[in-house]
N, C-alpha and C positions, 0 to 999 in steps of 0.2 A: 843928024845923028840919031840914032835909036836912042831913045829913054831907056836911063838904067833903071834897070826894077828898084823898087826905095827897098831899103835894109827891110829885111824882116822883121816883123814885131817880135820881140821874146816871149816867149808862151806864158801864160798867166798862172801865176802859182794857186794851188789849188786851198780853198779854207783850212782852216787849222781843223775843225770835224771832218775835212775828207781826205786827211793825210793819214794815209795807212800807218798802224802803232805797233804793225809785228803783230800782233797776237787780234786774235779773232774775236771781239766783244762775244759770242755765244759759248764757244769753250768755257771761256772764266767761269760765265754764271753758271754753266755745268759743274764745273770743278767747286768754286764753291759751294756750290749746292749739295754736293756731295760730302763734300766735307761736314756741313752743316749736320747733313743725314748721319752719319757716321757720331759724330759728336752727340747727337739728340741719343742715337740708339744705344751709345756707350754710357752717356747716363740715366739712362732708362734700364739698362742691365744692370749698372749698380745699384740705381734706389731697387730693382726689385728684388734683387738679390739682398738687400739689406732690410728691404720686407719682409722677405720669408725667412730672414734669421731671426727678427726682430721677433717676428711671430711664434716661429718655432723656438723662442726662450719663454716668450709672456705664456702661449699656450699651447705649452707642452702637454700633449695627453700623456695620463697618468699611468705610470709602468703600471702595467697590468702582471701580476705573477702568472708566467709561465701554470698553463691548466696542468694540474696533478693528473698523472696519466694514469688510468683507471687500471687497477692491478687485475689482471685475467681470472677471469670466475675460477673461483678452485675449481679443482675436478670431483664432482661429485664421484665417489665409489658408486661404483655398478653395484645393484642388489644381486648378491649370490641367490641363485634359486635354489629354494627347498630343496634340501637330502632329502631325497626318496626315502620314504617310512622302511625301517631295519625290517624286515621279514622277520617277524622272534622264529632266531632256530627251535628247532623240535628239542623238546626233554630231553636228554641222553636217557637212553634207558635204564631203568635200573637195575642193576644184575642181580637177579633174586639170591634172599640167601641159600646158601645151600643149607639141604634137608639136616635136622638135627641126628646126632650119633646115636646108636641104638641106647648108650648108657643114659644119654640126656634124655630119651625118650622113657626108660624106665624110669627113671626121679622123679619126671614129670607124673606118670599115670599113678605113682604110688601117691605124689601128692594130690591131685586133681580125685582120688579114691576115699580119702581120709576126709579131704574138703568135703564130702555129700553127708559123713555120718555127723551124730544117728538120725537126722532127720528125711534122708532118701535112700533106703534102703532097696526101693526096687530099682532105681540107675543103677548103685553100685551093684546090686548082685548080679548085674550084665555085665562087672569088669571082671568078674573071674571064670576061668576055664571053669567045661562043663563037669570034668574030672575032680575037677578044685571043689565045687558045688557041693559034689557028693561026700569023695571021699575023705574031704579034710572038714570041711563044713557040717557036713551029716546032713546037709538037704537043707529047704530053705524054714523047716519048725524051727528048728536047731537056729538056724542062723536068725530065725526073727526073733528067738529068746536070749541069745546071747546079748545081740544089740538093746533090747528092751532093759536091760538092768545097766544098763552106762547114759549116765546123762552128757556127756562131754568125752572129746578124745581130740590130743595135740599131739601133732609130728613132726619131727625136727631131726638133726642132723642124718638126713635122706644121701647119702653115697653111694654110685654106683661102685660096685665092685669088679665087674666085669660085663661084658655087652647081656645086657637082659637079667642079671643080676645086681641087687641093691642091699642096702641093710639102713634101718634107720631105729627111731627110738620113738617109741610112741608115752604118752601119759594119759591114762584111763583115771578119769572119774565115775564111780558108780551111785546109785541112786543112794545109797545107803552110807555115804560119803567116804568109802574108801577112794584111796587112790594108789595106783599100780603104774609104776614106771617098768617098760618089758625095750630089751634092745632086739630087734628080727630081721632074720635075714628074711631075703626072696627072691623066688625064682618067675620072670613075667616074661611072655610068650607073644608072637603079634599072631591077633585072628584078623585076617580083614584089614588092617592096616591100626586094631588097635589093641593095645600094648595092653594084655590081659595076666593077673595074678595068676602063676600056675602053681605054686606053693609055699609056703611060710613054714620059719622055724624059729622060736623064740631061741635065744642066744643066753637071758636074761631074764630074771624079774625080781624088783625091789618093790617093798610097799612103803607108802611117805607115810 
């Protein structure tokens, strides 16, 4: 008879370290190593997070005030340039006056005549006509001896009476100390442009 094979051995149970546990010895240590990592890093975020509050209370820089913002230079006003110097207008001219009235003119030369005596008898006897000269004067002996006995003569109230005629009041002193108030008319004539005696007539005469 053929030999029966003997029973098989039962297989040899393998050690208690080499029975598989499910889970891989190298995962774990990953895992918790991770965890570990994560745990360190989250109290590492805290503490420093509570560093830099800590910080920022102990040393807090000091509010600095807001810089005053510098107010814009005023605007200087522009220098107005010099006004051109005024040109001074010209003078107005002056309107001459107009020529005095023949009457104003006779008052005048009866006074301006009387004014020269007795001491310029040769100006005055170039204010009367050459007619005058003669025929009422009697030439100039006659006229330098009349004048010669009067120390003084004043004229006063001189009115024209009409263009070239006048009347006025004369007062004679003579050397001899009389005195002769005579009121005379007259008639004056222009030679030349001057206002010349062409005759007289006493009106009047009182002695003071």
């Amino acid at each position: 008879m053929a030999d029966t094979p003997a029973a098989a051995a039962p297989p040899e149970e393998p050690a208690a370290d080499d029975r598989p546990s499910g889970r891989r010895p190298g995962r774990t240590a990953i895992l918790i190593g991770a965890l570990v990592t994560a745990a360190l890093l989250t109290i590492g975020t805290i503490l420093l997070l509570t560093g830099l509050q800590q910080g920022g209370e102990t040393a807090a820089p000091p509010e600095t005030e807001p810089a005053a913002t510098s107010e814009p230079p005023a605007e200087t006003e522009e220098a107005e340039p010099p006004a051109p110097a005024e040109t001074p207008e010209p003078a107005p001219e002056t309107a001459e006056p107009p020529p005095p009235s023949e009457e104003q003119r006779t008052v005048d030369a009866l006074q301006d005549y009387y004014a020269l005596m007795p001491g310029d008898l040769d100006t005055a006897w170039t204010l009367m006509t050459a007619d005058y000269q003669v025929n009422h004067v009697g030439g100039r002996d006659a006229y330098q001896a009349f004048w010669g006995d009067i120390t003084d003569v004043a004229i006063a109230d001189v009115v024209a009476t009409a263009p070239g005629e006048a009347q006025a009041t004369l007062t004679y002193t003579f050397a001899d100390g009389r005195v002769v108030r005579e009121v005379t008319a007259y008639r004056l004539v222009d030679e030349g442009g001057t206002m010349k005696i062409a005759a007289s007539e006493v009106l009047s005469s009182t002695g003071l």
